[in-house]
Structure formats: C-alpha cells, structure tokens
C-alpha positions, -999 to 999 in steps of 0.1 A, spaced: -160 49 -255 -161 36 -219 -128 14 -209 -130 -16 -193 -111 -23 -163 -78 -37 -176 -60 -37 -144 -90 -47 -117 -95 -12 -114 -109 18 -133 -91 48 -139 -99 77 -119 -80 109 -107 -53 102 -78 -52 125 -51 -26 148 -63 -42 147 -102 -77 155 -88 -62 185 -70 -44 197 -100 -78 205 -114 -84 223 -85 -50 241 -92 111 -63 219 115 -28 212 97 6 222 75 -11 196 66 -41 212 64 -23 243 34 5 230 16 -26 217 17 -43 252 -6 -18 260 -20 -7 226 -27 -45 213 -62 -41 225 -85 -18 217 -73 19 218 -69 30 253 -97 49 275 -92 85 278 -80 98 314 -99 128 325 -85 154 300 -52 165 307 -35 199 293 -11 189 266 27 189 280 39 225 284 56 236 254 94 236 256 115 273 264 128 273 231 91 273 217 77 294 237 103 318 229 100 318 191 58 320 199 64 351 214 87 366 187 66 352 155 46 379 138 7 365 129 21 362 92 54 340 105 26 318 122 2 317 96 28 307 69 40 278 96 4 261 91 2 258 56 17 244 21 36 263 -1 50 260 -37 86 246 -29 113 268 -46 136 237 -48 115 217 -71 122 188 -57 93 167 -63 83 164 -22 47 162 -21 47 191 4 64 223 15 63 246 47 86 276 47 109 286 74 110 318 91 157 321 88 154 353 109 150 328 135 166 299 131 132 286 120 142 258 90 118 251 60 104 215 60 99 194 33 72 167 34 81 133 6 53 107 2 52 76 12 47 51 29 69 29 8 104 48 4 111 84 -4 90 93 -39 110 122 -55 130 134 -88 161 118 -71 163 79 -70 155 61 -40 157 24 -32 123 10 -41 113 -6 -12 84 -33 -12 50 -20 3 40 -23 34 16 -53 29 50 -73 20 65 -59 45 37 -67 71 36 -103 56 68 -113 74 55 -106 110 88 -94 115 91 -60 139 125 -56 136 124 -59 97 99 -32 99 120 -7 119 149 -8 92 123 -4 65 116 28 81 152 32 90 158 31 57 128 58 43 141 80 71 183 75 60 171 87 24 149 111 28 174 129 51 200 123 22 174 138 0 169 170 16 137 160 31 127 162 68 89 146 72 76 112 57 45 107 49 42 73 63 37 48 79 -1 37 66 -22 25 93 -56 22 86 -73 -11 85 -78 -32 55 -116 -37 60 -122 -47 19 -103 -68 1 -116 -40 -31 -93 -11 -14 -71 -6 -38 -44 9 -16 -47 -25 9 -11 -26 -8 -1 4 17 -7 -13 44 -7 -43 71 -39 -58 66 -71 -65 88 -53 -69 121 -58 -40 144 -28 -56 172 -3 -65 135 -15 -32 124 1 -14 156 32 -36 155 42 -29 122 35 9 120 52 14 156 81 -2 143 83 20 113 78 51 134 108 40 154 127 33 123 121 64 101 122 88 136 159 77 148 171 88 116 157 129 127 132 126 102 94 134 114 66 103 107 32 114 101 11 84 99 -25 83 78 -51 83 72 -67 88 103 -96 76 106 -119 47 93 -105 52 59 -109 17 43 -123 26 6 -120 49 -20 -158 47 -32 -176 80 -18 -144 89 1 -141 126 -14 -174 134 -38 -167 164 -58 -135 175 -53 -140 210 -53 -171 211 -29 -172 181 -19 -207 173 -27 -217 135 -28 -191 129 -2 -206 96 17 -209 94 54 -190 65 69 -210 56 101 -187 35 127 -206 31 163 -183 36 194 -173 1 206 -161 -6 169 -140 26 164 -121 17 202 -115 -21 197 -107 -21 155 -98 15 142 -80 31 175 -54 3 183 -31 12 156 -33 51 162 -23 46 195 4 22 189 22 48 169 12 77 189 31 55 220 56 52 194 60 91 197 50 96 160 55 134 153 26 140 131 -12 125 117 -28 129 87 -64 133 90 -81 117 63 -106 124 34 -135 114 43 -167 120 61 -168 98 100 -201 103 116 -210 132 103 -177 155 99 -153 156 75 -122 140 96 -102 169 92 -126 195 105 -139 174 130 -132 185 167 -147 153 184 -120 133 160 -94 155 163 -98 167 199 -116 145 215 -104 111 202 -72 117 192 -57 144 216 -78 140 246 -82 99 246 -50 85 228 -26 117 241 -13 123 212 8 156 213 20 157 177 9 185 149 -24 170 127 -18 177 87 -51 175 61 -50 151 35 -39 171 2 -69 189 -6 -91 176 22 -99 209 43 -129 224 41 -133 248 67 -109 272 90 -111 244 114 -75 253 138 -102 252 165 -111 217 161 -77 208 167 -60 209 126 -31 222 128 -17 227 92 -35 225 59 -18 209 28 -7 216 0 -16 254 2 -36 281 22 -71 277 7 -86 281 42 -53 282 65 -39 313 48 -59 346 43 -92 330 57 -77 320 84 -62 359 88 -93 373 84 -112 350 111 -84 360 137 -88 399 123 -129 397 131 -125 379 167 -141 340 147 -113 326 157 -90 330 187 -51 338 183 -48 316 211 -60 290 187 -30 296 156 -4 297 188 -17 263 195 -14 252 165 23 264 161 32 255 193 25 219 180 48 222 150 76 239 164 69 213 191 79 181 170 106 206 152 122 209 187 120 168 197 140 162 168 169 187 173 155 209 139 156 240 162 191 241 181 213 222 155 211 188 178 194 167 148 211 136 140 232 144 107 216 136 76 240 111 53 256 130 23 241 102 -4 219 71 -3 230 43 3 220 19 -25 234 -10 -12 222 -5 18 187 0 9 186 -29 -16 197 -52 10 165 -43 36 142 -42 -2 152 -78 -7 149 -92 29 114 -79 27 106 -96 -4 119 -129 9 104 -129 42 71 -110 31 65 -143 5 35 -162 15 38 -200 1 1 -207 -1 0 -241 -11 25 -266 -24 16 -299 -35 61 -306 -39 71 -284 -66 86 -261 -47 114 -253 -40 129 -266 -78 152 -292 -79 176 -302 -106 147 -323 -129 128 -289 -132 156 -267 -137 164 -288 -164 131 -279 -179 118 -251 -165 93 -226 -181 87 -192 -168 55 -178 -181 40 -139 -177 54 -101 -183 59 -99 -145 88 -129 -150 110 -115 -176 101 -76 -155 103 -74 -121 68 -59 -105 81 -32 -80 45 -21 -70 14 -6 -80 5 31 -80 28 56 -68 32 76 -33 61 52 -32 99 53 -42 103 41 -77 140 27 -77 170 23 -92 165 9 -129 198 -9 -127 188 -31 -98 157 -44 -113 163 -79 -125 134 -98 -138 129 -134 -122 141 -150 -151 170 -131 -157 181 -138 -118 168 -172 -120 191 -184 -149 219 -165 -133 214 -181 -100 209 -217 -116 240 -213 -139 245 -232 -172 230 -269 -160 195 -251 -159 178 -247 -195 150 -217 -186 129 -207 -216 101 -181 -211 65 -174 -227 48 -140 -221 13 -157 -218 -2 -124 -210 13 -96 -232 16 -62 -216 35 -42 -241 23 -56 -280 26 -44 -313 21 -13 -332 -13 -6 -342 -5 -18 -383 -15 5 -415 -46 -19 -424 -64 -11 -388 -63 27 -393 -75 36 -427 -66 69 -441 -34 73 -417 -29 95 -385 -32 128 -399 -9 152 -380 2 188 -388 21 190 -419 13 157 -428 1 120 -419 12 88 -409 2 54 -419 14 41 -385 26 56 -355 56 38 -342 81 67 -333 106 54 -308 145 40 -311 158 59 -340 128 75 -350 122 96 -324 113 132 -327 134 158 -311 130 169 -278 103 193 -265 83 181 -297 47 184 -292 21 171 -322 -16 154 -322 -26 128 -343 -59 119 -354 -79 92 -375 -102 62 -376 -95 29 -358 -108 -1 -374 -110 -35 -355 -107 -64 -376 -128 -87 -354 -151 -83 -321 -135 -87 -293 -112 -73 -262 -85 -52 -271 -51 -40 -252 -47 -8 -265 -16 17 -256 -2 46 -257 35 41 -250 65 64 -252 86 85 -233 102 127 -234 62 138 -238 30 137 -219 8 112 -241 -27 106 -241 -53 81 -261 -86 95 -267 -112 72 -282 -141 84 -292 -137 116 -280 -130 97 -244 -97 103 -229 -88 65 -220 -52 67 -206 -18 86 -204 16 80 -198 51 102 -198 32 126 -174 56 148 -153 47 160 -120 69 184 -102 97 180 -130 103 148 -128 84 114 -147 86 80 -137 75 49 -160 41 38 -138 17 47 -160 5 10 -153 25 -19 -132 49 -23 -160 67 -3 -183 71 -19 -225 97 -43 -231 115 -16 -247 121 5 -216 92 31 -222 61 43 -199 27 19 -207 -3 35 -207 -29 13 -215 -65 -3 -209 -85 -27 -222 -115 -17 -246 -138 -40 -269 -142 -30 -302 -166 -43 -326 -153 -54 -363 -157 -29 -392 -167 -1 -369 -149 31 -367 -134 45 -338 -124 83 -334 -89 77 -322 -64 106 -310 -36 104 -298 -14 135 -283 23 143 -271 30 175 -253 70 173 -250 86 177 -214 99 211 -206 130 224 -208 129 223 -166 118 186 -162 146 157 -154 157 135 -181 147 154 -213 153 139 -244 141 129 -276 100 121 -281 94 86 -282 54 78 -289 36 48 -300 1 35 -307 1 1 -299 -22 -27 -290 -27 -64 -283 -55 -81 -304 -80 -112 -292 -62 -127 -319 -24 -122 -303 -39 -130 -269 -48 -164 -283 -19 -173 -300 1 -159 -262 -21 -187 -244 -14 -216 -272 21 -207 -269 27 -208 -234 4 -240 -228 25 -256 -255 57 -248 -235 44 -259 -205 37 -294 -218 70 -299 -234 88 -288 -197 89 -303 -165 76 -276 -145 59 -244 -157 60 -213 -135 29 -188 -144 38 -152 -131 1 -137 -121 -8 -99 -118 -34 -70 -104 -33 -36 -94 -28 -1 -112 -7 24 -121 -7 66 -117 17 87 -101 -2 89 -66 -12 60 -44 -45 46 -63 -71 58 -86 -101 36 -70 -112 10 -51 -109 -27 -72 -141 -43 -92 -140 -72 -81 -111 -102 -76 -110 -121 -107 -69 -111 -123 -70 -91 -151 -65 -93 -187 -78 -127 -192 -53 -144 -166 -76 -169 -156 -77 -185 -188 -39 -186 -194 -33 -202 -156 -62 -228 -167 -48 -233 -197 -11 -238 -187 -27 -262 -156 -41 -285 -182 -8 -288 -203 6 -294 -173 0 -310 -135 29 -296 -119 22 -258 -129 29 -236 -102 19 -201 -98 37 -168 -81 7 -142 -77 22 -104 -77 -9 -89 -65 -13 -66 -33 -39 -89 -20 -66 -114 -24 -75 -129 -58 -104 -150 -70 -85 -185 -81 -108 -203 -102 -80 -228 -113 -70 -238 -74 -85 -274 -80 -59 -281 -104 -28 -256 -91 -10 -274 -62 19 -251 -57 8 -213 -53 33 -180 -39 20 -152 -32 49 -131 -35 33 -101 -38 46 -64 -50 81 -72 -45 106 -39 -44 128 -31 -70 150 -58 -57 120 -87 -61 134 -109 -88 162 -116 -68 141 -124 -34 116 -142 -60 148 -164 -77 163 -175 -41 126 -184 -34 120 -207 -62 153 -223 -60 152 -232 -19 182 -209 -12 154 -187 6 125 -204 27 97 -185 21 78 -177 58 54 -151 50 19 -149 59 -13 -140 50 -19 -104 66 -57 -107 53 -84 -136 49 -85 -147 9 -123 -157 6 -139 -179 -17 -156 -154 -37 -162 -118 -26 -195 -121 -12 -181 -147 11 -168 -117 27 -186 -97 57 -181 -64 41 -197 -77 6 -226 -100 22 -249 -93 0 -279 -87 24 -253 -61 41 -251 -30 7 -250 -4 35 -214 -17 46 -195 -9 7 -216 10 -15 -238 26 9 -275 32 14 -283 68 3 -246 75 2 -242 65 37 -218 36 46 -224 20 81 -196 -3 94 -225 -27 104 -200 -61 107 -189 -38 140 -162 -57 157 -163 -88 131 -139 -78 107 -119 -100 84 -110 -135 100 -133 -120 132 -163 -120 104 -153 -152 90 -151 -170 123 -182 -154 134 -206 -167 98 -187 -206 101 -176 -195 60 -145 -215 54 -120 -188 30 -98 -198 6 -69 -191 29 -71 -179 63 -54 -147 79 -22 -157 94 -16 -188 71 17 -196 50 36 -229 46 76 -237 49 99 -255 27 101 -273 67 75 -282 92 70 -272 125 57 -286 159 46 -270 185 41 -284 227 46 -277 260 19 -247 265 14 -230 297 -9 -199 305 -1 -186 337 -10 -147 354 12 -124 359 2 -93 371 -29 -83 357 -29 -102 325 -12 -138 310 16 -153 301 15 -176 269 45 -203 267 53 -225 245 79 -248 224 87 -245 187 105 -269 170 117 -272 135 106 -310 128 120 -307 91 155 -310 73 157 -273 63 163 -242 81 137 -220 80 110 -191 103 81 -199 119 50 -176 128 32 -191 160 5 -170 169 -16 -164 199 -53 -160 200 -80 -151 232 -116 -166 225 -147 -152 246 -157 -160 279 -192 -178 283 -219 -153 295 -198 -121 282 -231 -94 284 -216 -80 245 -205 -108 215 -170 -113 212 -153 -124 178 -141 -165 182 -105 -156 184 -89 -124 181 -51 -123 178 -36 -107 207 5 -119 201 31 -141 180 66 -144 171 87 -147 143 112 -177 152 139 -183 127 150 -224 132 177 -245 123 166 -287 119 159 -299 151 156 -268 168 136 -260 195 131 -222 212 106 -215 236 84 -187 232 65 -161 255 38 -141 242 21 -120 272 -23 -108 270 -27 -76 291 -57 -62 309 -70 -45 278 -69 -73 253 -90 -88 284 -119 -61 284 -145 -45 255 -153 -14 253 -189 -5 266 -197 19 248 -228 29 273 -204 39 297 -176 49 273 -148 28 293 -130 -7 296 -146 -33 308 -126 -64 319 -143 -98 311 -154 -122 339 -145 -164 337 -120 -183 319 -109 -175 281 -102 -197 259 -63 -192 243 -54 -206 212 -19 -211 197 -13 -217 159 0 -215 125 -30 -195 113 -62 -187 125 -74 -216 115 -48 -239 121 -51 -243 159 -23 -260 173 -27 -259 212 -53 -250 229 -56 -235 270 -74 -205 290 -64 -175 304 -86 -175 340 
C-alpha cells in the first residue's frame, strides 16, 4: 500500500538507519578574501611540518595504535555521539567523541535546541552565528564530547533539498560568513569543527544508490569555473577559519566518489584551499582503502580503514608513509586544541540552559523573515481582543525537522499560543482552532471489523496509553482488517511511547515511531509529537470505502539499557476526510467571528537523522492550502506564520496580505514567535533563498534542463554553471515570488550618500542608513557587483559580494562600509585554471534585496 507524502517528503532510510542495515571578526576577515570564488592554488606547498609533540607519538605508535586512530569504533560510554575514535592512554593519547550536528549537540543528554542554520543564516548576523556555535561547542564539551559535526556548508542549489534546513542558502559569500563564524564559535570553546558535506552535495536523489555497493549511485558533473566561483567559496571560508576537520560527502563528483577521490581531496582541497585539517567519510560513504587520496579516517567503523587497510600496508599497496600522514593530521588538530598536553580550554561541568535558550530565542527573532504585510502586523489591542490562532504548530512549538540536531529541553517549549496569551495578559481574548489535525482520534471499533487480534486475545480498538498502558519492556503485534468508511485521504498513526512501533498496511511498512537509537529516543518521528505528549508516526494514505486493508501494527518494548523506560504506550490512530472537513469549517468559522486570524503553516519531516529525501514538490502538506484559502475568505485580515525550512508554493498570496516566515524556530520559538506578533520584537530576517513562483520557475527545475535534478542516465550535470538561485533568476528576467535577500520591518529604512572609491586593489562601498520610521528596528543593506561590458565569459546581473546588519533607533542614521576585493573582481578561467581580474567599470548595486535596488554606482 504505497503512502503518500504526508509531510512533502517520502519516507526513506536516513543515513544512520540505511547503515543499520548494513550493520569584523577572523570571520569577516577569511571572507575578505574567500567572498569570491575559492582561491587559486599556489604552486603546491608541503603541508606545515607536524608539531614535536606529534612527531614524537608517530614514532612511538605501533601500526595497530595508528590504524585504530583512523577509524570508528563502538563507543563503550553509550552515549548516543554519532561517532567514536579510541585513544591510545599509554600515551596520553585521549578517545574522541564525534556528536552530530549542525544544529546543537544530538545525544541521550538534553541539549538546548537550537534553531537550524537556515534561521540562523536568515538574520545576516556574524556575530549571532559565532555564539550559536559558541554555544554547540560550550555543550558538547559539558557533554563529554570533543568534535561537532557542524557547521553545514554546502549550497542550497534546490529548493527540493530536504536538508536546505541545515544550512545558509544559495549564497556562496553568506554561505562563508555564516559557517566561518560558527567555526570560530564552536572552536574557542576546544571543541574540533568538521564542516560537510564537501563537495557539490545539493540533493538527496541518486546521492548514495545501493547502500551496500553503491550501485545506481548518479554522477554529479560540475565543470571547473562553477566548482571555484559557487561550491569552493564556503570551503575556504572555514578552512581560513582554521576549521579542524571536513567531511567528504556521499556522492559521486565527476566521476569519484568524493571520499575516495584524490583530485577532491588532494588536489582541491589540500593543495588549492590549504587546508591542513584531518578529512572524515560521511557515515558509510567509503568505498575503497583510499588514505592515499588524502582520507584520513573512515566512519563509523573499519570496513576498509581497519584490516584492509592492514593488509594493503602488509603487501607494499599502500605506503606506511601514507597511514603516518594520515595520523599526523589527527593528532595534528588534537595538538591545536591543547587535547595532547592538558592546555585545552576547560570544558564547563553542566549546560547552561539559560544560556543556550537565550542565543535559541535571539535566533528565532532575528532569523524571522516578514514577507509581506498589508498592516496586520504587529497586533494591536482591536486584534488582541479577537484574536484566533489556527494550526498544530500554534498550540506546539515546531523546533525543527529531522534530526542530526539537538532536541531540547521539553520544559522550555511553549507553544505560540500559550506564550502569546501569557505575554498579552488578561485584556487579550485568544481562542485557537487546529485547522490541520496532526495527532486525531483512535481508529473506532466499527472501522476494524473483527478486532486487532493479539496473542492471548483481541482488541476491538487499540488505544493503550494514560492508564492503560502496558508494563514496561512489553512487546505484542496486532493484526486485522481496516475498513474505510468513505474514499478519501486518510492521516493514519501509530503513536505511543516505551516501544518501538510500526504500521504495516498491506503488508507495507508505512511508518514508526518510539525507535531508540544508541539507548536513547526522542519524539521526531514527524515534526510534532500528539497532543498528549507521545512520538507521531504517521503518513497519509487514501483508502477506498468498503475495502479491506491488512493492517498491523507492532511494539517491541525499550530495553532494559535505553533512557527513560517506562510503561508501553501505543495507539492506532487516524484523521478521516471527514474530521479534516469539519477542522477547516471550524476554523474558517472562527476566523469570521474574530478580528484577526493567525494560520500557523507547516512542511518538512521527521526521523532521527538529518532527512530521509529530497521534497516532492512545494505545495504544504496535508491539505494546507485549502485551510489558508478557506480561513482567507472568512476573513481579509488573515495572516499567516509559515514554519517551513524553505520555499513554499502559496496559492492563496492574492488574498493573504501579511505573511512570516518564521521558519523552524528552536525549542525556544513560541516565545521569539509571540514577541514577533505582538511588536515587542521587530522581525529583520531575510530571505537566505529566492521563493519562485512555481518550481519550474526555477533554474534547476527548467523543464527543458532534466539533466540538472533527476539526471539523464543517472548523470546530473550542474548545467545553470554559475547562475544559481537569484544569479539564475536575474539571468532568465523570471520575476520570484520573493527575492533572495528580501524581508520587511515593522520600520522603514532609507538609504543615501553612496561612494565607491579604491583602495588598494579592490573598493570601498559607503553609504548612509537611516531608520525613517517610529520604531526601532535592524536593517540588512546589501552590496552587489554587476558585469563589466565586453567581459570574454557571462557574468550573473549581480552577485552579492557584502552587507551589514545595522540595528537602528527612529531617526538614526550610521554609515556603513562594505569593501569588494581583487577576487570578487576576477572569474575563474577555467582554460588556464587561474583568476582572472575583469577589465572596465562594474556596476555596484546597494539594496534591501536583490531586487530591491536602492543606489546604484561602479567600481572602476
């Protein structure tokens, strides 16, 4: 019984499930020089001699010490870190213990749930993003951990990548900024950064093929001038930021699997950026003894970096040289950070919770994007009076999508409703609507004739949870007929909580919830848990009336070993076409009878690792369209909050005149979102990615382009080359929904007084800002070079190459100085594989967006 996608996604095995089958700052600086495309390789130099200390241990390691330094191995501490090297103690050697990111420290202990990075990126805010890694690297350390996985760097080239969430959109030069920063942030704490997935890995289709053998893998072709001017900027960005470590990704680039490729690996990454760090495989993504093409350690185990790799040393295949290389780069990083000779900086003996909630909520506030607003925001007192909040993600706070991120504290997750009416005190009268219900009802008696039929016994219903749970470690299957009564769509669930639980259909596995991994569970089955507090595992299906459906259901109670045991909690529930209807009358009829209805809007999936595929398209989920239509006709002054990791089709924009994108908000997101709404925040977000029309609008999904998504003969060629998001946009004349770079204010702003002047070998862009409005509140003015006339390659229409984040009181002006160096002056020519500065004037563009051009001058 196929499922369809309930979530704008199908399911799919995550990384870590496929594999269990299987068994003004430093930052700023780096992107003065990195903003451009990535920099051109100096003749080859020899990596930096090793320090005494490392050279030392080399010499005293036996070949097994070495080999076990260059490859995962089952943690004995069970914590839940998504990797694990051990140490060698005979000399001072420490183990190392590798927690996913890149959004806050995912483990069996709680850690602030931080916002992801495409919130996070949405406040063009450096600093902001160097205490967001400040804070992964504080916890981790108080966690016992000593390497995140983060930041996430590569390039949101389709709006269908499901893990677009993970990072900071389509900008190579914002790219570099914000993963710099993080490096900085997460480093100064003495915890290593590994930054992935290098390189030009922008979807999941065709990324891995079979996961065993890899077969059906597609090639991803990017040509030369593309890789150095879109891919590369943000590598080296965070390899100036001294990052410690790279993750080399998945899939296939020109041929090679990227972490077996020695012109990737060597050649690009070592030899042209410098980078001096130790390279990691992707869980799972190794397929060869490739230390020789410059991989230094292969996680999570020693498939190929363990006895193969002994035996290749044993028969002369591979060099010893080679495994001291690769050491010598581990113990390299170990040393920078004062993990060899006690000089680390001292890890704090808790987390901080206020701490980190304080960093989780300034990201949600300044990564809000206020799309459009037609004066309905922010609320004043008529609206409060009569306010309706409609949608599962306003009475629930949406923390994220997917895992590979921290989950949070439980406690600090306040719905937008809840904070709203707590923050509007008694003179507001706040009702709420769930419009779109995520959690439902029991499947009743009269749709499952004959009962569940269990051992021992059967059950008319299946509804075991508050006081009629079972006893811990209780495992039991249940099996019947399902019968629909009427055609339709269906939410159907399996919900619960102390067991692994899965819904079969047909003899189809559908979902699962409850699942530990590494002893521990967390409630992300989907986006949102049940109402009732208990992991959601569900999907949409159509079902036909009077048919009969093979239903199972399953629980497989925790072990005795996994965190938080308790009593078995399972239900089979579901949300009829029926109930769906009767959600969307309801909520339509509140919004009539308020002054202002607020329609809470979702996307994205759930699973315990990052993703489990690329989207479907960008209509919301779950019938969404319909309830925002309807509530818009009940009501002119609707408003909507989108909590969506990127861009969605909005069908309903003609009559919605106040839209925020507020995005996946952090554990402290109903708070940010409340202070948003009521004006006590100013929302000053932007877009980190163009929201097109419709998804053929966009250069990657052209339709006459197939070979640039799903491939021609399981090859996908990066034909758009250099024109990119708002580059590609620009480039076709197509006018997008909303444009990269744009977001509104509560204020206004103007801008005057520009000057482009040289200085040294590149520009200086200045320029007043002035906060023409009665409200205090940030600015993002952005600087963009245009092409010369008569440049001998095509250069995208405007290419951002600087802004600012200016925070302003009424009346305030500040001048701002953004500088364009030699490189975001030049191309890469890819015939002579080098820089090559352009001749005659450029045009410079300064504005609110990409779009909105504000001032206009040339660079000479």
């Amino acid at each position: 019984m196929p499922a369809l996608p309930s979530e704008g996604s199908p399911a799919g095995p995550s990384r870590r499930q496929a594999l269990g089958l299987l068994g003004g700052t430093a930052a700023a600086l780096a992107l003065s020089t990195a903003a451009g495309p990535a920099a051109q390789a100096a003749p080859a130099a020899a990596p930096a001699a090793l320090p005494e200390r490392v050279r030392t241990l080399l010499g005293r390691l036996t070949l097994d010490e070495k080999i076990s330094l260059v490859h995962g191995a089952a943690d004995p501490r069970r914590t839940g870190a998504a990797g694990y090297l051990p140490g060698v103690p005979r000399l001072g050697i420490p183990e190392l213990r590798l927690t996913d990111g890149p959004a806050g420290v995912n483990l069996a202990r709680s850690a602030t749930g931080l916002p992801p990075v495409s919130t996070l990126a949405a406040s063009f805010n450096p600093r902001l993003a160097r205490e967001y890694g400040a804070v992964m690297g504080r916890e981790g350390r108080a966690l016992g951990m000593d390497l995140m996985l983060a930041p996430q760097i590569e390039l949101s080239r389709t709006p269908l990548f499901s893990r677009d969430k993970d990072q900071a959109g389509e900008d190579p030069y914002l790219n570099g900024v914000i993963g710099a920063a993080q490096v900085e942030g997460i480093q100064a704490q003495g915890m290593l950064a590994q930054a992935k997935h290098f390189l030009a890995n922008n979807q999941v289709l065709g990324q891995t093929g079979d996961w065993t053998t890899g077969e059906g893998a597609y090639d991803f072709r990017v040509d030369d001038r593309t890789l150095h001017e879109i891919y590369l900027p943000a590598w080296e960005a965070v390899i100036r930021a001294d990052v410690a470590s790279v993750m080399a990704a998945y899939n296939h680039l020109n041929g090679r699997w990227n972490s077996d490729s020695g012109p990737t690996l060597t050649g690009v990454l070592r030899d042209e950026l410098g980078f001096e760090g130790f390279v990691t495989s992707d869980w799972g993504a190794t397929h060869a003894v490739s230390v020789e093409a410059g991989l230094d350690m292969e996680m999570p185990d020693g498939a190929y970096f363990g006895d193969k790799l002994k035996a290749a040393i044993a028969d002369g295949s591979v060099p010893p040289a080679a495994l001291d290389t690769a050491v010598g780069r581990v113990l390299g990083r170990y040393d920078a950070l004062g993990l060899l000779d006690g000089s680390r900086v001292p890890a704090p003996s808790s987390v901080d919770v206020e701490a980190g909630a304080k960093v989780a909520r300034e990201v949600a506030v300044q990564g809000a994007v206020l799309l459009a607003n037609s004066g309905s925001l922010p609320l004043g007192r008529d609206a409060l009076a009569g306010l309706v909040l409609i949608g599962p993600s306003a009475a629930q706070v949406l923390v994220s999508a997917g895992g590979e991120r921290a989950y949070g504290f439980e406690d600090r997750m306040v719905g937008p409703l809840d904070a709203l009416r707590r923050a509007a005190g008694s003179a507001a009268h706040i009702r709420h609507a769930v419009g779109n219900d995520l959690t439902g009802t029991a499947v009743p008696a009269s749709a499952l004739p004959g009962g569940l039929a269990r051992e021992g016994g059967t059950d008319a219903t299946l509804d075991l949870t508050g006081d009629r749970a079972l006893p811990a470690g209780t495992s039991r299957t249940w099996t019947g007929v399902l019968r629909a009564p009427s055609t339709g769509d269906y939410l159907l669930a399996v919900q619960g909580w102390g067991a692994a639980l899965a819904l079969s259909l047909d003899g189809e596995e559908l979902v699962t919830a409850a699942v530990p991994r590494d002893d521990f569970v967390r409630k992300w089955a989907t986006v949102l848990p049940t109402t009732d507090g208990l992991d959601n595992g569900r999907t949409a299906v159509r079902l036909t009336a009077g048919r009969d459906y093979r239903i199972k259901v399953t629980a497989q109670g925790w072990a005795a070993s996994v965190a938080g045991r308790g009593p078995v909690q399972v239900r089979l529930a579901w949300v009829t076409p029926e109930q769906r209807a009767a959600n969307v009358r309801e909520a339509a009829d509140l919004a009539r009878s308020a002054h202002t209805p607020v329609v809470f809007a979702w996307n994205g999936s759930g699973g315990s690792i990052g993703s489990a595929d690329d989207f479907t398209s960008l209509a919301l989920p779950n019938h969404q369209d319909d309830l925002i239509d309807a509530v818009a006709r009940a009501n002119p002054r609707t408003v909507v909050v989108l909590n969506t990791g990127g861009p969605v089709a909005m069908p309903w924009r003609s009559s919605v005149g106040t839209i925020l994108h507020a995005g996946y908000v952090g554990q402290e997101g109903g708070r940010a979102i409340a202070d948003l709404l009521l004006g006590r925040a100013n929302p000053g977000g932007r877009l980190v990615v163009t929201y097109p029309r419709k998804l053929t609008d966009h250069p990657v999904h052209d339709p006459a382009h197939p070979e640039r998504y799903q491939g021609v003969d399981k090859v996908v060629t990066y034909s758009e080359g250099v024109f990119t998001g708002y580059r590609g946009f620009d480039r076709a004349g197509t006018e997008p929904l909303f444009p990269f770079g744009h977001g509104l204010s509560y204020t206004t702003f103007a801008y005057d007084a520009l000057e482009v002047r040289a200085e040294g070998s590149g520009h200086a862009v200045t320029f007043t800002v002035t906060n023409t409005g009665d409200r205090a509140g940030a600015d993002v003015p952005q600087v963009y070079l245009g092409p010369p006339a008569g440049c001998p390659v095509e250069l995208p229409p405007r290419s951002l190459v600087g802004f600012e984040r200016v925070e302003l009181k009424p009346g305030e002006s500040r001048g701002v100085t953004v500088r364009i160096d030699e490189r975001q002056l030049s191309y890469w020519d890819a015939g002579h594989g080098g820089w090559v500065r352009t001749r005659g004037a450029r045009p410079v563009y300064v504005g609110a967006s990409s779009r909105d051009v504000r001032l206009t001058g040339s660079a000479g």
